[in-house]
C-alpha positions in Angstrom: -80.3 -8.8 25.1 -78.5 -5.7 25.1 -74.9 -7.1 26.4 -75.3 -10.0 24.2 -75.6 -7.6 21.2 -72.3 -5.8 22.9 -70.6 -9.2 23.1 -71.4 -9.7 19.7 -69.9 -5.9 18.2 -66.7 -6.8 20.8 -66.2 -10.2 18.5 -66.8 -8.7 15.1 -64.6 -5.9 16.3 -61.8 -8.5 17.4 -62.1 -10.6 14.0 -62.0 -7.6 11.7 -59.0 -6.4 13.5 -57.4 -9.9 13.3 -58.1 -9.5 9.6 -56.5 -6.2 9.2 -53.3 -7.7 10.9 -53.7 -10.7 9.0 -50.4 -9.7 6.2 -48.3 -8.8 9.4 -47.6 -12.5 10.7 -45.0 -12.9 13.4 -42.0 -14.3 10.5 -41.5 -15.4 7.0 -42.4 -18.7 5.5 -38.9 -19.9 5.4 -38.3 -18.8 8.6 -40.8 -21.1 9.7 -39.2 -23.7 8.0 -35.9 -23.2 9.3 -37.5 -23.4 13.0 -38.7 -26.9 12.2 -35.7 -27.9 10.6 -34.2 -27.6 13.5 -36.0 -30.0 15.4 -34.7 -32.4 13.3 -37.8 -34.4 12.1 -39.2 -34.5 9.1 -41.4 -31.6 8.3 -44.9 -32.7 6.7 -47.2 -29.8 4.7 -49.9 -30.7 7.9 -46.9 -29.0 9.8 -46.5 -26.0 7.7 -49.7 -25.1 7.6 -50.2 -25.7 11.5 -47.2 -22.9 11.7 -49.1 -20.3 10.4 -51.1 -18.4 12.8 -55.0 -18.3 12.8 -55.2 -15.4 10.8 -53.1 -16.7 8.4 -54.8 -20.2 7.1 -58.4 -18.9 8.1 -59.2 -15.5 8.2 -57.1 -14.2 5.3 -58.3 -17.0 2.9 -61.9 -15.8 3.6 -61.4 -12.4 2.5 -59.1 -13.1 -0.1 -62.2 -15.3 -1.6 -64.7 -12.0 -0.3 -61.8 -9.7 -1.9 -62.2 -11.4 -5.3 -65.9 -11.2 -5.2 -66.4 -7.4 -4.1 -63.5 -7.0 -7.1 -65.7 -8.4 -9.6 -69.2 -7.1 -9.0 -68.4 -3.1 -7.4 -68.1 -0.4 -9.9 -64.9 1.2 -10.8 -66.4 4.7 -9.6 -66.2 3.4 -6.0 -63.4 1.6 -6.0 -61.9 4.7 -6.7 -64.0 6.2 -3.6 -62.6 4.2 -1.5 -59.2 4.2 -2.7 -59.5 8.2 -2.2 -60.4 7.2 1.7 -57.7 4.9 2.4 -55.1 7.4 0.8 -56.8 10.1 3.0 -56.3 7.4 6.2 -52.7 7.0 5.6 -53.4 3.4 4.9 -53.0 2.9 1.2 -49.9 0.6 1.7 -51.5 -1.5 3.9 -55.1 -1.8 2.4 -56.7 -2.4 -0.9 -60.1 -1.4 -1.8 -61.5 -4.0 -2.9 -60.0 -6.1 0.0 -61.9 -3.0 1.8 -65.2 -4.3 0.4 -64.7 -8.0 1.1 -64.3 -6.7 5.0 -67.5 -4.9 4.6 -69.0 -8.4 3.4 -67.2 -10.3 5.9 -68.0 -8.2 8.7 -72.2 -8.1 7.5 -71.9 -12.0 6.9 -70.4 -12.5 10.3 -72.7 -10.3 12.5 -76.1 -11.2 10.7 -75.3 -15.3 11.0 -74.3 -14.3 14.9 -77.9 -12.3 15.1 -79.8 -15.2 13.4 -78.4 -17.2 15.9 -79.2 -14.9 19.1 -82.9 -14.5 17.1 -83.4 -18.2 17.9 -83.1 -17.9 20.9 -85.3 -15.1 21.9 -88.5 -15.2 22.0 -89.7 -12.4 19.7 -92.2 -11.8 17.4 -91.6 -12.7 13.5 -90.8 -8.9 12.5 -88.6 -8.1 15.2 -85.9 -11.3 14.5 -86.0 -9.9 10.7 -85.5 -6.6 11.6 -83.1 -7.4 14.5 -81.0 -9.8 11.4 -81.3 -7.5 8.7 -80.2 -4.5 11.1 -77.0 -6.8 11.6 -76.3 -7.2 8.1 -76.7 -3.5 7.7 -74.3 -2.9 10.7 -72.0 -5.2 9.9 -71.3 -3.7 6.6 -71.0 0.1 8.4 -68.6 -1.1 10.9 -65.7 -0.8 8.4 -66.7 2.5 6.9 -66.9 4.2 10.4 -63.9 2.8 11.2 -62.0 4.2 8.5 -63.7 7.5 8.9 -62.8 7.5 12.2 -59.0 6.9 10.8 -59.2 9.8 8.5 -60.5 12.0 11.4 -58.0 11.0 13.6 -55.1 11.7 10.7 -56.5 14.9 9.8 -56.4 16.1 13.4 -53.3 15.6 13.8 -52.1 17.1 11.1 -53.8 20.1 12.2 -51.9 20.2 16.0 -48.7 19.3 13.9 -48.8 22.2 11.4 -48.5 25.5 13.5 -45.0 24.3 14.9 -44.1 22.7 11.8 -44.7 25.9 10.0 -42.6 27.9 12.2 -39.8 25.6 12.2 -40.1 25.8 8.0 -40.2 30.0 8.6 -37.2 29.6 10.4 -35.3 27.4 8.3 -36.0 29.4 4.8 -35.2 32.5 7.1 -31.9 31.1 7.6 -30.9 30.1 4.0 -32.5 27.1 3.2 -34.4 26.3 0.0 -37.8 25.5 0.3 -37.0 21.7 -0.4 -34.5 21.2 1.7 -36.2 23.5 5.1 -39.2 20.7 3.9 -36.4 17.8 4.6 -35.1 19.3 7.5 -39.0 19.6 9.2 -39.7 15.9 8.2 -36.5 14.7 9.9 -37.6 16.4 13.2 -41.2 14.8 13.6 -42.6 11.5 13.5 -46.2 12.3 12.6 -48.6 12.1 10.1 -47.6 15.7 8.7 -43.6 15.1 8.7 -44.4 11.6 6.4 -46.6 13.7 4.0 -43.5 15.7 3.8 -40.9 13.9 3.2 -43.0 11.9 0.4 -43.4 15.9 -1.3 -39.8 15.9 -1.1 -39.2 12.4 -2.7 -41.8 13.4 -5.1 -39.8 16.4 -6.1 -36.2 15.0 -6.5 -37.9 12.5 -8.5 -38.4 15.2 -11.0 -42.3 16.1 -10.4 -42.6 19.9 -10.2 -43.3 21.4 -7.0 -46.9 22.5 -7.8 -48.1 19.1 -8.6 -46.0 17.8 -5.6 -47.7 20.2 -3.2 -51.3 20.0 -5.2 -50.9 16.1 -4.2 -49.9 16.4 -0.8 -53.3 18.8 0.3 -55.5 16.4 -1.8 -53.9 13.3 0.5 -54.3 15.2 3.6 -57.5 16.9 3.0 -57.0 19.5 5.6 -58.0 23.4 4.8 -55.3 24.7 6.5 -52.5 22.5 4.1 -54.2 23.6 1.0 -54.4 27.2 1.8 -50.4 27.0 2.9 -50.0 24.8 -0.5 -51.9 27.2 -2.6 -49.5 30.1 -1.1 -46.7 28.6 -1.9 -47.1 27.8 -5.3 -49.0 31.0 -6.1 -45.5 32.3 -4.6 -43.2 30.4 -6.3 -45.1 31.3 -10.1 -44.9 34.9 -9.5 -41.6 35.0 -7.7 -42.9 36.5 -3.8 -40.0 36.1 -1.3 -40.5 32.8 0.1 -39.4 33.8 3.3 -42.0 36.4 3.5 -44.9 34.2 2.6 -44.0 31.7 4.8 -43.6 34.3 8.1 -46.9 35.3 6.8 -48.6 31.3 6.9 -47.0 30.7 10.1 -48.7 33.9 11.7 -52.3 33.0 10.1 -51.7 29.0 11.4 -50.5 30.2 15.0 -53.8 32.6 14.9 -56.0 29.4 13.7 -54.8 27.3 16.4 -55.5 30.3 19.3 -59.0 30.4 17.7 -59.6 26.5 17.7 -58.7 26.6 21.3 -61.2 29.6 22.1 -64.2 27.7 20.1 -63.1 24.7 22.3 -63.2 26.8 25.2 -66.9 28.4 24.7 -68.2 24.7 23.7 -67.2 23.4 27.0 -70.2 24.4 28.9 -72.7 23.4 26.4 -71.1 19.9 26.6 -71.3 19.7 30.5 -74.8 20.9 30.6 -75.6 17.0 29.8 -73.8 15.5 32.6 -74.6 17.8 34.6 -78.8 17.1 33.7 -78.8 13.6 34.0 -76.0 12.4 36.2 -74.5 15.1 38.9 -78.0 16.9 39.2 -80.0 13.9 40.3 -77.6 12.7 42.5 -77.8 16.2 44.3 -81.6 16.0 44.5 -81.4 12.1 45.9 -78.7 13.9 48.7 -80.6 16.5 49.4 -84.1 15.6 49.5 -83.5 11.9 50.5 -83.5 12.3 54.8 -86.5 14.2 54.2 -88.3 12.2 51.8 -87.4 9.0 54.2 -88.3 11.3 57.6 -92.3 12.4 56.0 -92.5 8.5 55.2 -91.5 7.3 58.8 -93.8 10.0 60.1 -96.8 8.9 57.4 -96.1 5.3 58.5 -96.4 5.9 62.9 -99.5 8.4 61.8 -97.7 11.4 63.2 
């Protein structure tokens, strides 16, 4: 039962993913057309249609139709949530939030038909097939959510790795003349992370004629990270009453550098709590079965010849 159920995750888990992927086909339309062109025959809408990939003429009109529905029926006051979550994921060119909520559907309708299915053909009581199908529905419409949150996670660490050395780099460029704008431009242009994009959209933002407050004030609310709004809230509390930049940013890149050496130490000490487990239940018996299996097997030969 219990590998079905893990076959069953591994195909939701495939057909959401498909789904996510579903606006990134391999070419354009009329690249497609051009292809068949080619050929020479006469190309039939059966054809164009057939050229599309899977995700394309099934998947993407099911949430489309799922997208439409979650639009009409969720409250603005989570769409808004969620739109907060996908900006905090990095993703917000790429996903929607109400085509967020018709995955959410998708993915419940999916795994509770696929558990109604496994249900008849178990052999359990009445309760357990309801709660095993309602537990799907209920997991298939978490799956999404923890999946996201485990993209925001993922961003906001590594922001966090990224921002000691970019930091220094920054120190080091306003040190050496730079304005603050263009040492942010010259960090951005060195990485390739999710830090150096946040950037370089602060420094669009600005020479698009936002002030740098606001700029900065948007960039820690995208990233969500304590460390980028205490370095944000330094800055512009610097740049209203006038500080030396240069100073206030030697300052930041010390307090980051000391952040990181503390992260690393908490890591360190929380290293042996974490290994006590292993050690319980895995390396611990195995040293008992070792140790204690010759004897164990020598009393039993000597119990069984009444020695």
């Amino acid at each position: 039962m219990w590998i079905v159920l893990g076959v069953v995750l591994v195909a939701v888990a495939i057909l959401v993913v498909m789904a996510l992927r579903g606006s990134r086909s391999a070419g354009t339309l009329d690249e497609r057309l051009e292809e068949l062109a080619a050929l020479g025959q006469p190309i039939t809408l059966e054809q164009i249609e057939l050229s599309q990939p899977f995700s394309q003429r099934v998947l993407v009109p099911i949430v489309r139709g799922l997208t439409n529905l979650a639009q009409r029926f969720t409250p603005q006051r989570s769409l808004e949530e969620v739109q907060h979550k996908i900006d905090l994921a990095g993703m917000s060119h790429k996903l929607k939030p109400a085509q967020f909520f018709g995955y959410r559907i998708g993915a419940a309708i999916l795994l509770g038909l696929l558990l109604i299915l496994i249900s008849r053909m178990t052999t359990f009581p009445l309760l357990q097939r309801l709660a095993l199908i309602f537990g799907g529905f209920g997991l298939g419409f978490y799956l999404p959510t923890a999946w996201l949150g485990s993209k925001i996670k993922q961003r906001q660490n590594e922001v966090i790795k990224a921002l000691p050395d970019a930091l220094d780099l920054l120190t080091i460029c306003v040190e050496a003349g730079l304005g603050f704008d263009a040492a942010m431009s010259k960090v951005a242009e060195k990485w390739n992370n999710e830090l150096s994009r946040a950037f370089t959209k602060t420094v669009q933002e600005m020479q698009l004629g936002k002030l740098r407050r606001e700029a900065l004030r948007d960039m820690a609310n995208s990233l969500d990270v304590s460390d980028v709004t205490s370095f944000a809230a330094a800055i512009i509390q610097a740049d209203q009453l006038g500080v030396s930049m240069a100073k206030v940013m030697r300052i930041q890149s010390e307090q980051m550098r000391m952040k990181r050496r503390q992260r690393a130490e908490e890591k360190a000490r929380q290293a042996p709590v974490k290994m006590m487990f292993p050690l319980v239940f895995f390396i611990f018996p195995t040293i008992l079965i070792v140790l204690l299996g010759p004897a164990i097997i020598k009393v039993k030969g000597l119990d069984l010849f009444g020695i």
